[in-house]
SETI-247181 format. One record per residue (C-alpha): residue number from 1; x, y, z. Coordinates in nm, 4 decimals. Layout:
N
num = NUM, u = X, v = Y, w = Z
...
end
This chain:
138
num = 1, u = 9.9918, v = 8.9542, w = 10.5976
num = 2, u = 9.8613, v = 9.1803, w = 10.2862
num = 3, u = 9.5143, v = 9.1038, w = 10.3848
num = 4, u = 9.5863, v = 9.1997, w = 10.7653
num = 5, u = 9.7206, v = 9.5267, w = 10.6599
num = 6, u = 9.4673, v = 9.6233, w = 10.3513
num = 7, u = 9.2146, v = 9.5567, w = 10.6715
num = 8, u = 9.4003, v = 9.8023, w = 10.8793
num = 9, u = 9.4196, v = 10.0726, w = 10.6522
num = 10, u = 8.9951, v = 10.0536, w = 10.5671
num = 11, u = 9.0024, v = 10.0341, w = 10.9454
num = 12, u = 9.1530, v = 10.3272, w = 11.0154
num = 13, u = 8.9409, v = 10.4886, w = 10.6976
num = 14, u = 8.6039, v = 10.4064, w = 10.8224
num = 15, u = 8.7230, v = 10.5799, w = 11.1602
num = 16, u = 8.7984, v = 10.8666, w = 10.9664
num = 17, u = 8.4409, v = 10.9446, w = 10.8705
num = 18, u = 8.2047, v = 11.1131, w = 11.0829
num = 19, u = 7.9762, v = 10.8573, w = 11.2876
num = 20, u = 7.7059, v = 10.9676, w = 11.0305
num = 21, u = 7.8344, v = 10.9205, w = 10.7576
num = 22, u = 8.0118, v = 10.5661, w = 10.8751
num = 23, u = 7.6527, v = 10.4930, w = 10.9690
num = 24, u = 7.5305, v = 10.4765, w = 10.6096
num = 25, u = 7.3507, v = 10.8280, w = 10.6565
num = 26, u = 7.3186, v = 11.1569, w = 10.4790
num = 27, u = 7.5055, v = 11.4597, w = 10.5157
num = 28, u = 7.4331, v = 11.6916, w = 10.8293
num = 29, u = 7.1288, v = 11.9014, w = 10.7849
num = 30, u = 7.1946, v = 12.2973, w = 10.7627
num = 31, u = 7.0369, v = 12.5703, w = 10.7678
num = 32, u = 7.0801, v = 12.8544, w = 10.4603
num = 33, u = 7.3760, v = 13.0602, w = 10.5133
num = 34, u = 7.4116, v = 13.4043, w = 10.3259
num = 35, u = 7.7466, v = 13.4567, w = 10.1069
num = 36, u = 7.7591, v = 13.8138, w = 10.1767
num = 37, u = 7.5141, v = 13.9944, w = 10.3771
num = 38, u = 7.2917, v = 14.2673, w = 10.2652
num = 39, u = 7.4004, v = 14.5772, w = 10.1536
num = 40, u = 7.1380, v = 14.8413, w = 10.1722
num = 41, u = 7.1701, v = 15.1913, w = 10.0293
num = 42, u = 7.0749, v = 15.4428, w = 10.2174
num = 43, u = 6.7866, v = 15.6910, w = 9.9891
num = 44, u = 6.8688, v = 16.0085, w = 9.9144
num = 45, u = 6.5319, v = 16.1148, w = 10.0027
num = 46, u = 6.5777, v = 16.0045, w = 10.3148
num = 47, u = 6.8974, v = 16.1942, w = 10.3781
num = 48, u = 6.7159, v = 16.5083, w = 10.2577
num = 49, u = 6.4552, v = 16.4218, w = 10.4915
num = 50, u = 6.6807, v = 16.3666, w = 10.7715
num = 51, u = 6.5374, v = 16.0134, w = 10.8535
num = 52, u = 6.7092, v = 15.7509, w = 10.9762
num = 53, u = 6.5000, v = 15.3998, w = 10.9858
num = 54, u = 6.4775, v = 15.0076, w = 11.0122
num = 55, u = 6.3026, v = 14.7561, w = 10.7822
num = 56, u = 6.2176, v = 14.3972, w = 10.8532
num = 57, u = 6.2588, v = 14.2084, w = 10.5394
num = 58, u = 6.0442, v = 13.8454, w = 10.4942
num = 59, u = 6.1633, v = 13.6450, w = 10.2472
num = 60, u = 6.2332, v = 13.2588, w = 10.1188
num = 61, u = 6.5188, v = 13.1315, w = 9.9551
num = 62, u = 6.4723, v = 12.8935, w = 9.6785
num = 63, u = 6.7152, v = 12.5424, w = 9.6302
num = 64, u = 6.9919, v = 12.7448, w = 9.3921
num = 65, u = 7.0235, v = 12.9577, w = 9.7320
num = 66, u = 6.8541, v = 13.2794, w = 9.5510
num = 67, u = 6.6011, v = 13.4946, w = 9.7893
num = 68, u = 6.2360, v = 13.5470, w = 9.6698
num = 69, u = 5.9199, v = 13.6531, w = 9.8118
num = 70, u = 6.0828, v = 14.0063, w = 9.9328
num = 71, u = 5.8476, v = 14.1828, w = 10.1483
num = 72, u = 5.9312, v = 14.4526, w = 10.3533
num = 73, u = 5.8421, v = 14.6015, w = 10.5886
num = 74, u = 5.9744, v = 14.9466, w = 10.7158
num = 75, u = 5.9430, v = 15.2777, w = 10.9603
num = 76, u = 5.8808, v = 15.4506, w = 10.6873
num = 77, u = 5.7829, v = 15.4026, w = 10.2859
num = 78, u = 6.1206, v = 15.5578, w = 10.1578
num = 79, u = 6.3563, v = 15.2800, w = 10.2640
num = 80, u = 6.1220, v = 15.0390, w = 10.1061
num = 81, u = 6.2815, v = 15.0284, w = 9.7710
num = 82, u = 6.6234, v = 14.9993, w = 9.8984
num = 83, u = 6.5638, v = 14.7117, w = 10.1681
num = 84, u = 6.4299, v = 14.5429, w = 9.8651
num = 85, u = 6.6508, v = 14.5784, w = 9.6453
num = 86, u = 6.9454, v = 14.4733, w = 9.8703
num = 87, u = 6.8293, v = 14.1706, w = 9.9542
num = 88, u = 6.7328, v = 14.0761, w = 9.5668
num = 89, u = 7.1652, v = 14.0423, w = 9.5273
num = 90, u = 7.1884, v = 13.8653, w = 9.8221
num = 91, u = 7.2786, v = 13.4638, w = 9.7790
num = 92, u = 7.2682, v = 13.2221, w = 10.0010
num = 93, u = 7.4449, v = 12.8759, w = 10.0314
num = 94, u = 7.1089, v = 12.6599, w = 10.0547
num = 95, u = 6.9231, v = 12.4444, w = 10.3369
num = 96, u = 7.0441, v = 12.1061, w = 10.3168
num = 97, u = 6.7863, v = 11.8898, w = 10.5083
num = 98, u = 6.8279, v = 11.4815, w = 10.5161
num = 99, u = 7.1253, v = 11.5356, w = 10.2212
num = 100, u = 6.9354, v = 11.7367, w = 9.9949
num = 101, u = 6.8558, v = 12.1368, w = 9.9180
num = 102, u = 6.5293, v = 12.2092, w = 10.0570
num = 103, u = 6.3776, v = 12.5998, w = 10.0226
num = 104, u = 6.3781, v = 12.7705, w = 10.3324
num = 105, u = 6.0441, v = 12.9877, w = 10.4311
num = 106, u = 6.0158, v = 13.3205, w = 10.6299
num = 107, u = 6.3070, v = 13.4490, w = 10.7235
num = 108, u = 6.3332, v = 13.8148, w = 10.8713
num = 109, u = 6.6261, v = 14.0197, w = 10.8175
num = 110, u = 6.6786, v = 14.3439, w = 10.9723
num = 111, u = 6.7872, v = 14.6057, w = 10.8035
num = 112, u = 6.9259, v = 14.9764, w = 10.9679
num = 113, u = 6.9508, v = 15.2932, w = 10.7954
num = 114, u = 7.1082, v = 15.5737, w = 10.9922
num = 115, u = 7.1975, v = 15.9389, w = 10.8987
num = 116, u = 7.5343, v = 16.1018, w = 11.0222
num = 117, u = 7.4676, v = 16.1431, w = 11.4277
num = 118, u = 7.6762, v = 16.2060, w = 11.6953
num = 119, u = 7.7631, v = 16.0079, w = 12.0050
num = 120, u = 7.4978, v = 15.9406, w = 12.2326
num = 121, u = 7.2317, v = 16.1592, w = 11.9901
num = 122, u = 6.8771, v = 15.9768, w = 11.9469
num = 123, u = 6.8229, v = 15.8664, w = 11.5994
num = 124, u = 6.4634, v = 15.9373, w = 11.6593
num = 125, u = 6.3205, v = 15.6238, w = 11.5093
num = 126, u = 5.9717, v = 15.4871, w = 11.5583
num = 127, u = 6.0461, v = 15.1343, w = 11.5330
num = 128, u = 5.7070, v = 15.0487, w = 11.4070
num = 129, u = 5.6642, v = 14.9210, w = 11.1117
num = 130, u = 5.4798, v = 14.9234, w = 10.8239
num = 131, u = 5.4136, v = 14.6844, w = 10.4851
num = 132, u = 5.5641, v = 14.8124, w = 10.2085
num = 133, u = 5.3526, v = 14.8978, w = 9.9103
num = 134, u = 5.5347, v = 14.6976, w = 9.5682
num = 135, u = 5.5410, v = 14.9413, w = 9.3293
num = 136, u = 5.5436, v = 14.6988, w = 9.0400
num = 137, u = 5.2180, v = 14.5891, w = 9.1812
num = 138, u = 5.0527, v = 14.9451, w = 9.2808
end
C-alpha cells in the first residue's frame, strides 16, 4: 500500500515536468533577451543642427549577457557616439543553446533619434547609413 502510493506521487511528478526535461534532456534553447532596452541620448549637436536620424547598431553579446563588438552605423556621424554608448549599458539575459550560455553574434539594433516635429511633418531623414568612425581608434 505505501509502495503503491510513493509510486503514485513520482507518477504524478514525472508528469509534472516538461516532456524534455522527463526525457533526460537539457533545458530549452533561447535566444538572448535584453533586460532593458537601449536608451539613447539624443546629441546636443544634433538638436542645434536640427537633425533627426537612425543608427543600426552590430554587436555580440558575450556568456555573462554583456554586449561587445559595438559598431554603428548611422545617417549621420553625430549620433555615433550616443548609439554607442547606449548600447555599452545595455545587458542581456544570455543565449542558452543545448543547456548552456553560448555568445550570440551580429545582432542589429535600431536605434531613432528624432527632434520635436509636428504631426504628419517629415523628419527629413536619409535613411542611409554610414560606418561610424571609433574615436578611440581614429
Amino acid at each position: 500500500m505505501i509502495l503503491r502510493a510513493l509510486f503514485s506521487v513520482i507518477l504524478a511528478g514525472l508528469l509534472a515536468v516538461p516532456p524534455g526535461l522527463a526525457q533526460g534532456g537539457d533545458l530549452p534553447d533561447e535566444d538572448a533577451q535584453p533586460l532593458h532596452p537601449p536608451q539613447p541620448v539624443y546629441p546636443m549637436m544634433a538638436g542645434i543642427l536640427g537633425l533627426s536620424g537612425y543608427c543600426e547598431v552590430r554587436f555580440s553579446i558575450d556568456v555573462r549577457g554583456k554586449v561587445i563588438e559595438i559598431q554603428p552605423s548611422c545617417t549621420h556621424p553625430v549620433f555615433c557616439a550616443s548609439a554607442a554608448a547606449a548600447m555599452e549599458e545595455v545587458r542581456f539575459i544570455p543565449k542558452r543553446k543545448n543547456g548552456k550560455l553560448v555568445p550570440r553574434k551580429n545582432i542589429i539594433y535600431p536605434l531613432y533619434y528624432a527632434i520635436n516635429l509636428g504631426v504628419g511633418e517629415d523628419p527629413g531623414i536619409d535613411w542611409n547609413t554610414t560606418s561610424c568612425v571609433d574615436p578611440r581608434i581614429a
